[in-house]
C-alpha positions in Angstrom: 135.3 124.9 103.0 133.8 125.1 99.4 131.5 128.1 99.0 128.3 127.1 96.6 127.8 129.0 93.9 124.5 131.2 93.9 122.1 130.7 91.6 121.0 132.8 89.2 117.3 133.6 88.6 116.1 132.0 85.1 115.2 134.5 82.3 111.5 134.2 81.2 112.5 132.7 78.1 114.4 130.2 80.0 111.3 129.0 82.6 109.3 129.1 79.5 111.4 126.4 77.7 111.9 124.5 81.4 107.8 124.3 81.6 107.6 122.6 77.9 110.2 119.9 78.6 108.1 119.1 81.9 104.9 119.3 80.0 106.8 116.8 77.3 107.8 114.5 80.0 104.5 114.6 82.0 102.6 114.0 78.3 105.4 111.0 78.0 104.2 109.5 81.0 107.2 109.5 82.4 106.8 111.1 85.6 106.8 108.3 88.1 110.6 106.8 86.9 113.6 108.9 89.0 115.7 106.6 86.7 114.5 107.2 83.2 117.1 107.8 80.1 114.8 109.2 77.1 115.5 111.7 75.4 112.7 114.1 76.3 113.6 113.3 80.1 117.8 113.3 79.5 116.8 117.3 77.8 114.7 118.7 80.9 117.8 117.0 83.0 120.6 119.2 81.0 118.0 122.2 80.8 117.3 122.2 84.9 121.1 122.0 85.2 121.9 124.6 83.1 119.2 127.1 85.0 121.2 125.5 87.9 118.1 123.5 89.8 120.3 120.6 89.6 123.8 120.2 90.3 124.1 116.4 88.5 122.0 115.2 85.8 123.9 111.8 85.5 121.1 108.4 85.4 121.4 106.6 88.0 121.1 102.9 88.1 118.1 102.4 90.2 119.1 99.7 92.7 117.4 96.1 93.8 116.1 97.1 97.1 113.4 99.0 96.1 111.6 96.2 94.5 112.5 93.9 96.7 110.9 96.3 99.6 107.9 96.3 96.8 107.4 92.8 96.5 108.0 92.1 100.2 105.3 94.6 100.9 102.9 93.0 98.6 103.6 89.6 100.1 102.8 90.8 103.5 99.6 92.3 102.6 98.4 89.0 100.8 99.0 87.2 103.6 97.0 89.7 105.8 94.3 90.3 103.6 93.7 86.2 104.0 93.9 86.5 107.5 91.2 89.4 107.9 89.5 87.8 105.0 88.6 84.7 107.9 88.5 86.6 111.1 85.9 88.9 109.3 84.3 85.7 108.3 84.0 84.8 112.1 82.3 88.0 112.5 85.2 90.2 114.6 84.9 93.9 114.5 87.8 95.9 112.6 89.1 96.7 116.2 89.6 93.4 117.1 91.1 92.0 113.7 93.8 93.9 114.3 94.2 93.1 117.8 94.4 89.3 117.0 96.9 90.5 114.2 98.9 93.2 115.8 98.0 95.6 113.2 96.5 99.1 113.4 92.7 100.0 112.6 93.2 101.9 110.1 95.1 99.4 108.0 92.5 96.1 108.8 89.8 99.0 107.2 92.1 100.3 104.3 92.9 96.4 103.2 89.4 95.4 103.5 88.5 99.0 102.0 90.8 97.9 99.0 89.0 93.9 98.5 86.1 94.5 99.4 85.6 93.1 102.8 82.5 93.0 104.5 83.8 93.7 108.2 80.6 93.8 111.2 81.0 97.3 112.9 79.2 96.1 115.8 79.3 92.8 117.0 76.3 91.0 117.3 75.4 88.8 120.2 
């Protein structure tokens, strides 16, 4: 069994320089890519390893299935927002849009919530 080597706490000076490469990155934009290969990115990589927060700071190709998940995801909610889009238009409550549609609640309100879809809370006889 391989033991794992303890870390040692970072000197002052060494947090300090850690904080400015994240401020870099975050003032870069860069914060939502696990896959970026910058230079100001590559740096806080090879500085969090060297304080030993990370044990490889190798890129990694980021890999097809998360977009196709993505794109999946928004196809599915296209074809749901048309769907509520006409059973709202029929005058159905949020409860039982997603009854007819086998969704929860919560997501018939959050998609019309997101385009602006008049849904009837009551129904009215």
């Amino acid at each position: 069994m391989v033991a794992k080597a303890k870390r040692i706490r970072p000197t002052k000076e060494q947090a300090q320089e850690l904080n400015h490469r994240l401020d870099a990155v975050v003032d870069a934009g860069h914060i939502s890519n696990l896959y970026c290969d910058c230079e100001i990115c590559q740096a806080l990589a090879k500085q969090a390893e060297l304080m030993g927060y990370r044990t490889n700071s190798t890129i990694k190709q980021p890999s097809d299935k998360w977009d196709r998940r993505k794109q999946e995801k928004e196809k599915r909610h296209q074809v749901d927002l048309v769907k509520v889009a006409n059973l709202a238009g029929q005058g159905l409550t949020s409860a039982e849009i997603g009854g007819k549609m086998h969704r929860s609640k919560s997501y018939i309100n959050k998609v019309a919530r997101d385009f602006d879809i008049k849904i009837f809370t009551k129904k009215e006889r």
